[in-house]
C-alpha positions in Angstrom: 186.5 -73.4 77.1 190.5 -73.1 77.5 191.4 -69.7 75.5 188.1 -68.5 74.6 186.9 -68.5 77.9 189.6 -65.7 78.7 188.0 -62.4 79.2 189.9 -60.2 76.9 188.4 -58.7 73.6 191.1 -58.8 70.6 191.6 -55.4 68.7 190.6 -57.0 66.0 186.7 -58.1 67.2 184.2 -55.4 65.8 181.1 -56.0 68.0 179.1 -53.7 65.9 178.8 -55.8 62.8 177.9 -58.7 64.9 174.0 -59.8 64.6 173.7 -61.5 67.6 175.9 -63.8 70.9 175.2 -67.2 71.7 176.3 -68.4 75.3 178.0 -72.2 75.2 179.3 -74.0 78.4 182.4 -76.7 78.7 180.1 -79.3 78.4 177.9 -79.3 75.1 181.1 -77.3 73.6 183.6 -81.0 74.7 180.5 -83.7 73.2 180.2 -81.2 69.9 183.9 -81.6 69.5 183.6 -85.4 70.3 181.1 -85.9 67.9 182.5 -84.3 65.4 186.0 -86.5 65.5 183.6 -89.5 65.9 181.2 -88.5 63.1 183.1 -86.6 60.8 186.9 -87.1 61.7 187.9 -83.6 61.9 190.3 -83.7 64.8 189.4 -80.6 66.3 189.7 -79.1 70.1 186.8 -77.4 71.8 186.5 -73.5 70.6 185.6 -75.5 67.7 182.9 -78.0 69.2 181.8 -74.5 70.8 181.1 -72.9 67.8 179.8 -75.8 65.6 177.0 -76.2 69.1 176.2 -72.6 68.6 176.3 -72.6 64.8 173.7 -75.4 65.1 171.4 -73.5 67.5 171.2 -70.4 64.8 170.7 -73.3 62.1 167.8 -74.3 64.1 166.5 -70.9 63.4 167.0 -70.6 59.8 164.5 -71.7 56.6 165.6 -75.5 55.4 167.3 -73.9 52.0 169.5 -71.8 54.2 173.4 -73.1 54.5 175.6 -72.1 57.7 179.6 -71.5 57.1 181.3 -72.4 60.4 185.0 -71.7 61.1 186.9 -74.7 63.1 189.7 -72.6 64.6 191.4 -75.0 66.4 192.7 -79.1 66.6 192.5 -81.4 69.2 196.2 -81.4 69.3 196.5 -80.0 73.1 193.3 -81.5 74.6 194.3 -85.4 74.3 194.6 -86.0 77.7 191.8 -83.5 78.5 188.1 -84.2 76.8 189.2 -87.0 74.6 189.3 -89.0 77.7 185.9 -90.7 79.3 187.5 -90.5 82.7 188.2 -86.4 82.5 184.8 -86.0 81.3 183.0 -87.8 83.3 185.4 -86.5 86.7 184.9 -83.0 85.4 180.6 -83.6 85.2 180.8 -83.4 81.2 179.5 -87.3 80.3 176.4 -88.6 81.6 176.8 -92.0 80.2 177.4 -95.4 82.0 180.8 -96.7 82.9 182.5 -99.5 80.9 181.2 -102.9 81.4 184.5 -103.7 82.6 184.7 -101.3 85.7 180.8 -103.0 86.1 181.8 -106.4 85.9 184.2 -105.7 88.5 183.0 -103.7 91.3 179.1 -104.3 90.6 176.8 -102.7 92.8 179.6 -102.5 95.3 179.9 -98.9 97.4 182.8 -97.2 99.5 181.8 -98.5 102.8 182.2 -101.8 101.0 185.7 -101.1 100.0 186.9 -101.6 104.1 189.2 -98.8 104.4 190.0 -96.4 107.8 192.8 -94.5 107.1 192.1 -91.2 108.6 192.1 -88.2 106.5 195.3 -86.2 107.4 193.7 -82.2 107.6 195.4 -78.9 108.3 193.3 -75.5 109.2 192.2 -72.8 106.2 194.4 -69.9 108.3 197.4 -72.5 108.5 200.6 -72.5 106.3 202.3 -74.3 103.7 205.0 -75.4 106.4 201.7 -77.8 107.7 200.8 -78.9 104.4 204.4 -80.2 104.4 204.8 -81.8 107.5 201.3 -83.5 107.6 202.3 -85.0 104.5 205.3 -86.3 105.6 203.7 -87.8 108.8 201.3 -89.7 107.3 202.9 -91.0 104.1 200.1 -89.3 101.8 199.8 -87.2 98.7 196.5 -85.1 99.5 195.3 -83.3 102.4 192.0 -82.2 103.6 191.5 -78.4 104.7 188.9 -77.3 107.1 187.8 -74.0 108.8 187.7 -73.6 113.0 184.9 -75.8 113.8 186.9 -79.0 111.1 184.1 -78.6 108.4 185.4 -79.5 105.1 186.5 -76.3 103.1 188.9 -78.4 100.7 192.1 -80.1 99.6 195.4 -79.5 98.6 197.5 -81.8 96.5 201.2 -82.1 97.2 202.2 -82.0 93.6 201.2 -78.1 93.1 203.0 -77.3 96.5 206.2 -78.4 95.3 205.8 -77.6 92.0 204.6 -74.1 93.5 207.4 -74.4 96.3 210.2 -74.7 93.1 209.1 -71.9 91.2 209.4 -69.6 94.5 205.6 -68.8 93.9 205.6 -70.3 97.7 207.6 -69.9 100.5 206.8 -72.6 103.5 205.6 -69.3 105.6 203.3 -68.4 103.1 199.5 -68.9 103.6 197.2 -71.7 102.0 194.8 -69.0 99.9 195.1 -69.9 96.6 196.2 -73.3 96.4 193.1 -75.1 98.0 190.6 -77.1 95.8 187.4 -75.5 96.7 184.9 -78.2 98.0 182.2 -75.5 96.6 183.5 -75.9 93.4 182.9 -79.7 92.7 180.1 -80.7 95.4 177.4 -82.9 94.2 179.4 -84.0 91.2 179.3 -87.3 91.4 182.6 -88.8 89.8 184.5 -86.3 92.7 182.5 -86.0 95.1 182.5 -89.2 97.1 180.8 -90.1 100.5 180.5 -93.5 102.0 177.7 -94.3 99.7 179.6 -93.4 96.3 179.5 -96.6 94.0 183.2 -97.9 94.0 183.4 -97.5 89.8 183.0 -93.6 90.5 186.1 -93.9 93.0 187.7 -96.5 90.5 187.1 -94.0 87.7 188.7 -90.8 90.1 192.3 -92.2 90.8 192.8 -93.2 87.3 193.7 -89.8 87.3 194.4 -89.0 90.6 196.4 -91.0 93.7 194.1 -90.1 96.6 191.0 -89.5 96.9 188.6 -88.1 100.5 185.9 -89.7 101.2 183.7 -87.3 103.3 180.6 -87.7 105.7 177.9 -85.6 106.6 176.6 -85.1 110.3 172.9 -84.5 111.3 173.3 -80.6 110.2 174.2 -81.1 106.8 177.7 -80.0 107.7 180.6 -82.5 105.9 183.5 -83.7 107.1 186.5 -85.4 106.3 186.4 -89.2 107.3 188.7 -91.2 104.9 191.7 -90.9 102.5 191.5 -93.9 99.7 194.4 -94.9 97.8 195.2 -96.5 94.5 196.0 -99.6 96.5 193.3 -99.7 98.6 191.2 -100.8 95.2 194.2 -103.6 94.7 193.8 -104.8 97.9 189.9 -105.2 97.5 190.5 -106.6 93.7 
């Protein structure tokens, strides 16, 4: 969870007079913090959601006349657009529950292969170079391109924003190589709100480029190797409203 997930231990933690460590993940650390702004309006970020989850597993524990003390170190004051937001949590896997009537009302049981679109994904290689990332993106008008390895399996993505943001800074030069700026496919596979196939309801997609322009749309071959296939826009979904 942001800067607790860092791995460095202040000078000021004594491990020795701790009793015991209890593991949290991004997930029940963002709904503790949610419910606690819903429930008890304390406008908190998500170190403390983490540690009012884990104060409750030790309360769990502990004999009914027992009270727990729980320190809230920090406010929800840089996280507004991050887990206060039912799209985030639900792109980044964090909220299981079902989309807004509104988004249900609209696309219904409709799915991607519904949606009518062709456009070809624009891809460049995993050993190619920035200078590729930059001309495929002006050839084809887009925002996102697909990356795949020698035989055009899907490895990832890169988004044009962090090139030229990466490209201004002089962290990039157009010679130098795509390793760290690709979107791992790994990374977010099987999630279903950014993960998306031809089969993907169209409020997951609808619910992806709120936040996002483009989207691929991939497809999976007889080997269970994926691919590539289609690069959805934000006005592809005006065009099917």
């Amino acid at each position: 969870v942001e800067g607790i997930g860092y791995d460095f231990i202040p000078q000021t933690c004594d491990r020795d007079i701790v009793d015991s460590w209890i593991k949290t993940t991004d997930k029940v650390s963002f709904l503790m913090s949610r419910r606690l702004i819903r429930s008890e309006g304390l406008l908190c970020g998500g170190s403390s959601g983490a540690a009012m989850w884990a104060a409750i597993q030790v309360a769990k524990t502990l004999d009914k006349t027992k009270r727990v003390v729980v320190i809230l170190p920090d406010s929800v004051r840089n996280y507004m657009t991050k887990f206060l937001s039912d799209s985030w949590m639900r792109e980044h896997g964090f909220l299981d529950d079902e989309e807004s009537e509104s988004k249900k009302k609209v696309y219904g049981e409709k799915k991607m292969r519904d949606l009518g679109v062709t456009r070809r994904v624009p891809v460049v290689k995993d050993n190619g170079k920035v200078k590729d990332i930059v001309r495929a993106v002006k050839e084809e008008d887009v925002q996102k391109v697909a990356i795949v390895n020698e035989d055009g399996v899907f490895v990832g993505s890169v988004d044009v924003k962090d090139v030229l943001n990466r490209l201004v800074m002089g962290v990039l030069r157009v010679d130098s190589s795509l390793e760290g700026i690709i979107e791992k496919y790994e990374k977010y596979r099987k999630n279903p709100y950014k993960d998306f196939d031809l089969d993907t309801p169209l409020e997951h997609i609808a619910t992806y480029l709120e936040h996002n322009n483009e989207v691929i749309i991939t497809e999976t071959n007889d080997k269970g190797e994926i691919y590539p296939k289609i690069l959805v826009k934000r006005c592809d979904l005006l065009d099917f409203l």
